[in-house]
C-alpha positions in Angstrom: 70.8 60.4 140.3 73.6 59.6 138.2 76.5 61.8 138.0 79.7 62.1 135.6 82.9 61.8 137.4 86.5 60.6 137.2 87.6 57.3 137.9 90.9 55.7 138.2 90.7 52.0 137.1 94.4 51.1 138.3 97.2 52.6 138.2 98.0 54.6 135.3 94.7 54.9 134.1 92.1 57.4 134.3 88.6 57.9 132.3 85.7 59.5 132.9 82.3 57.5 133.9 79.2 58.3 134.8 78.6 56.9 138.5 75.7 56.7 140.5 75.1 58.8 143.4 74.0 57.7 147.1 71.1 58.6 148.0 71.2 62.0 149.8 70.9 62.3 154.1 69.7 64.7 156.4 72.2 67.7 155.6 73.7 66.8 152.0 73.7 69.5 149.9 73.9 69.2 145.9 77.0 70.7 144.8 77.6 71.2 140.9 81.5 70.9 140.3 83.1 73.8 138.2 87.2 73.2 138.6 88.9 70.4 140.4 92.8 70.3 140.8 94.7 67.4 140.8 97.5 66.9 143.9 101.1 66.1 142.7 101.7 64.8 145.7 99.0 62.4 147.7 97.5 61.5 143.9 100.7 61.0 142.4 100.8 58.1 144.3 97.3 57.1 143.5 98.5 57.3 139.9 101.5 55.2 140.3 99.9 52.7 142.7 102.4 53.7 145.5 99.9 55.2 147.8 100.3 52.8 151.1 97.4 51.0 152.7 94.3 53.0 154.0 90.9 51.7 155.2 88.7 51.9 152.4 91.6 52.3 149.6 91.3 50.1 146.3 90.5 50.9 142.8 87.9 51.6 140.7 88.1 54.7 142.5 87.4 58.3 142.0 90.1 60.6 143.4 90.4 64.7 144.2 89.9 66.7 147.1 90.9 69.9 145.6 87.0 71.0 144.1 85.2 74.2 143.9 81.3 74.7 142.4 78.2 76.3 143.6 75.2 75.1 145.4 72.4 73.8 142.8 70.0 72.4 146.2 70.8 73.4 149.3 67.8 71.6 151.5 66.1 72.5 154.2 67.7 75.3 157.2 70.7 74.7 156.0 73.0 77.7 155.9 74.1 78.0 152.3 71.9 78.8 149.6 71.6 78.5 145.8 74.5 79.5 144.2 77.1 80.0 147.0 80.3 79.5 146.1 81.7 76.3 147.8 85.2 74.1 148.2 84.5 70.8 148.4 87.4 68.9 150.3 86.6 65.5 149.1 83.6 63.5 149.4 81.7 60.0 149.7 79.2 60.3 146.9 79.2 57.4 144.4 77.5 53.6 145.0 79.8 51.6 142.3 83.4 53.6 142.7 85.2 54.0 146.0 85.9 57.6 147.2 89.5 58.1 147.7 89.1 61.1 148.2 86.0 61.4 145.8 85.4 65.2 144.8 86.6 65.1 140.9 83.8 65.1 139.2 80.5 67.1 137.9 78.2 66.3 140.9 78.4 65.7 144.4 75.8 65.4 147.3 78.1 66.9 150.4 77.7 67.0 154.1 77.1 71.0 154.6 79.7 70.5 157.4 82.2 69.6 155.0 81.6 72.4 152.7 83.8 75.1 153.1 82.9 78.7 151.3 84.5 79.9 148.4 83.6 83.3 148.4 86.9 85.6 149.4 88.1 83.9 145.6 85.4 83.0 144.2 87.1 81.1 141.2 89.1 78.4 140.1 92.0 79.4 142.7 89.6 78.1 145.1 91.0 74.1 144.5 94.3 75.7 146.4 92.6 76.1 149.7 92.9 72.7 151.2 96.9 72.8 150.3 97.3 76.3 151.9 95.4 74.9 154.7 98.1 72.2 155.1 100.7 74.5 154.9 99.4 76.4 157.7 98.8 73.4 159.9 102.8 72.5 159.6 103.3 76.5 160.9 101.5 76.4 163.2 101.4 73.0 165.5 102.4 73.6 169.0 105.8 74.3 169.6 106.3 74.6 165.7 109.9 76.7 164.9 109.7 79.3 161.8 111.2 78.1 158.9 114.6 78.9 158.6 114.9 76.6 154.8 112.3 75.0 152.7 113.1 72.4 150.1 111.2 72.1 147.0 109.6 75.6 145.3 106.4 73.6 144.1 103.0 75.0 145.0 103.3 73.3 148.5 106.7 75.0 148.9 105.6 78.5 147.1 102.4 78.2 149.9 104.7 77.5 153.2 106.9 80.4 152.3 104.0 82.7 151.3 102.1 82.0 154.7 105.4 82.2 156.5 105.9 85.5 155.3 101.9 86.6 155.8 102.3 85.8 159.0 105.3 88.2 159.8 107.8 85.4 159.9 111.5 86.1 158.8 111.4 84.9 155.2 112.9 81.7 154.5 115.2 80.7 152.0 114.2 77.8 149.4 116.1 75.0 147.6 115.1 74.3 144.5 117.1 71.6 141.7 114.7 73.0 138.9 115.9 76.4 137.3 112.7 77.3 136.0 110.9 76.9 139.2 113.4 79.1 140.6 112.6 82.4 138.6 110.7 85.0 139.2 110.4 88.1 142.1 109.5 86.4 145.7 109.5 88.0 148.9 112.1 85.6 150.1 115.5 83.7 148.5 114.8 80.7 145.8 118.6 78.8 145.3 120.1 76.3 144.1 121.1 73.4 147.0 124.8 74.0 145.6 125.0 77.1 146.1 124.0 76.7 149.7 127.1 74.4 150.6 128.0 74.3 154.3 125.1 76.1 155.7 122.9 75.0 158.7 119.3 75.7 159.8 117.3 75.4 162.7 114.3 74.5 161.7 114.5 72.6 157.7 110.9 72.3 156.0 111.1 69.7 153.5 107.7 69.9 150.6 109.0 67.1 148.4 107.4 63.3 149.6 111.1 62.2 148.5 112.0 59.9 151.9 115.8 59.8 150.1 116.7 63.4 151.0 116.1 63.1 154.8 119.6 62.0 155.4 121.0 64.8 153.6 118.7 67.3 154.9 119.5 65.9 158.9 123.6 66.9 158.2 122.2 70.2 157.5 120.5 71.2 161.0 122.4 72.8 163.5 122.3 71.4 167.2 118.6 70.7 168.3 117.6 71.3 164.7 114.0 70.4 163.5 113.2 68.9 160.4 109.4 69.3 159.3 108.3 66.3 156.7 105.3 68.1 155.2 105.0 66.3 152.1 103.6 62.8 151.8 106.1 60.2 151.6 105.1 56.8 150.1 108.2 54.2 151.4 109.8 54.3 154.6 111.8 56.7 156.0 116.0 56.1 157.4 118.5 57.9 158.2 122.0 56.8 160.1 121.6 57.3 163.8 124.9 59.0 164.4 124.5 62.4 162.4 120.8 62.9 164.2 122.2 62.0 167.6 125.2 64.6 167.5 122.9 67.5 166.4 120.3 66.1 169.0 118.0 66.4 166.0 113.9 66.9 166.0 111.6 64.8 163.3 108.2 66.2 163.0 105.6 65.2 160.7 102.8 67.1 159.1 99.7 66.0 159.1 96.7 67.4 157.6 94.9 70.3 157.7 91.8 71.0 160.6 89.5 73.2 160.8 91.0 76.1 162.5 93.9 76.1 159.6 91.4 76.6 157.3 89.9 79.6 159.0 93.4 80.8 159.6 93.9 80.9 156.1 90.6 82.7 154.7 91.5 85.2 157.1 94.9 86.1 155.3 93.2 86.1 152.2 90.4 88.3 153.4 93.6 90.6 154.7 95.2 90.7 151.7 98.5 89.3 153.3 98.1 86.1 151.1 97.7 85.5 147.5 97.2 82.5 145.4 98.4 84.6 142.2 101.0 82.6 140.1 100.2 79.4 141.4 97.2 77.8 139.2 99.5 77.4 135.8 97.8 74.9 133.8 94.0 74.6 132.6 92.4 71.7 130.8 88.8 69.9 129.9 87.8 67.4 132.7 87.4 65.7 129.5 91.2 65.6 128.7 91.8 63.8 132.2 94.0 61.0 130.8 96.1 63.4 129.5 96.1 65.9 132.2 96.9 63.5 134.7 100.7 62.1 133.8 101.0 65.9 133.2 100.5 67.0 136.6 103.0 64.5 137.8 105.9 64.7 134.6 105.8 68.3 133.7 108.0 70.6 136.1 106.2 73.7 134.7 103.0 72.5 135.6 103.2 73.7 139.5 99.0 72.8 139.5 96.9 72.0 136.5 93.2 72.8 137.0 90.2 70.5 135.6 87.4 72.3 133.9 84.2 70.2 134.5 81.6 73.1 133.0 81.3 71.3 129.6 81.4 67.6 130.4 
């Protein structure tokens, strides 16, 4: 079975192709793809060929992990059925592209274990779930200090505080550089880093993959301050020794999202303590994807752009 999908050539350049599927195992289930966002952060890199080494990484390859469809075969006891609502967190699906992370495109045979339901949103805010689901795993590691600060009010940012707050933290305040990302009513405090001069947190959550602010960010934690990297940063991170070692500072890095964050996070939806309202602000064709693309990483309006795939 063939299916259409997006493919990233090399860096800079994305078309769509149609690709040939694997052959289905014991426990894939077809899913047809209705919206797939695109990451400003881990495929940023992809795009501008800074993503560091992984196992498996090269190009051609077809990127996303940010999809949401329904069902079209779900085969034998398996637990979904036609036309369940699904988010697809990335997937291994094609024979002449690599899948790094694989779910942009209009079909996909999926492990049902990787298949997570879409049903408490049931639309196009679905593609959000995975990023919510990271912003929960930073809360909540073991040992994990509430936010007192959060840098960057991008969707990752606008997601930390959100959860923070649905989860009866006190609200953080954010820095954000971008005026227009800094308006609108919030249920915590969105500033400018200048108008913040001299102040010190506890516990510093930084959503922006830029290694060059750590520095910065360390002479701002009191002593035995925590700083949380919970973006994805592409170059290597420094930082004099002598500012960290007089606060006795804390480095903690985020990793991705598991299975119980997930759940964690359908819970707060189910609850209504969490809301994904505001955050999906662009919507194009999957077949505008060369276009969409550099927008999603050059645009600071676009906070996350959404993929239509229904008529590709």
């Amino acid at each position: 079975m063939d299916a259409i999908a997006a493919v990233l050539e090399r860096p800079g350049r994305i078309v769509t192709r149609t690709l040939q599927l694997r052959e289905p195992k014991d426990g894939d289930l077809l899913v047809e793809i209705d919206y797939a966002g695109i990451s400003a952060g881990t495929e940023k890199l992809l795009w501008d060929g800074a993503m560091p080494a992984f196992p498996g990484f090269g190009y051609p390859l077809v990127p996303g992990y940010e999809s949401v469809g329904r069902v079209v075969d779900a085969r034998g006891s398996s637990s979904f059925t036609e036309n369940d609502k699904v988010f697809v967190p990335g997937a291994h699906a094609f024979t002449d592209a690599r899948s790094f992370f694989g779910a942009n495109a209009r079909h996909l045979f999926v492990p049902e274990d990787r298949l997570v339901r879409n049903d408490i949103l049931g639309d196009e805010r679905g593609v959000l779930l995975a990023l919510a689901a990271t912003a929960h795993h930073a809360l909540g590691a073991d040992g994990a200090r509430a936010p007192d600060l959060i840098i960057g009010h991008g969707t990752l940012g606008r997601l930390l505080a959100r959860i923070a707050v649905a989860r009866g933290m006190t609200p953080p305040r954010v820095w954000e550089i971008d005026a227009g990302r800094r308006e609108g009513s919030h249920d915590y405090p969105v500033i400018a880093p200048h108008e913040d001069e001299g102040a010190t947190y506890r516990a510093i959550y930084d959503c922006t993959g830029d290694a060059t602010l750590v520095p910065g960010l360390i002479d701002r934690l009191e002593k035995g301050g925590e700083l949380v990297l919970a973006g994805f940063y592409s170059g290597t991170i420094a930082f004099p020794f002598a500012p960290a070692f007089m606060r006795e500072a804390r480095l903690r890095i985020a990793a991705e999202w598991s299975a119980p964050d997930m759940a964690a996070v359908r819970r707060l939806l189910a609850d209504g303590r969490l809301a994904f309202d505001g955050l999906v602000t662009h919507r194009r064709s999957a077949c505008e994807m060369s276009d969409a693309y550099p927008q999603a990483f050059t645009d600071p309006a676009c906070r996350k752009i959404v993929l239509d795939w229904s008529d590709c």
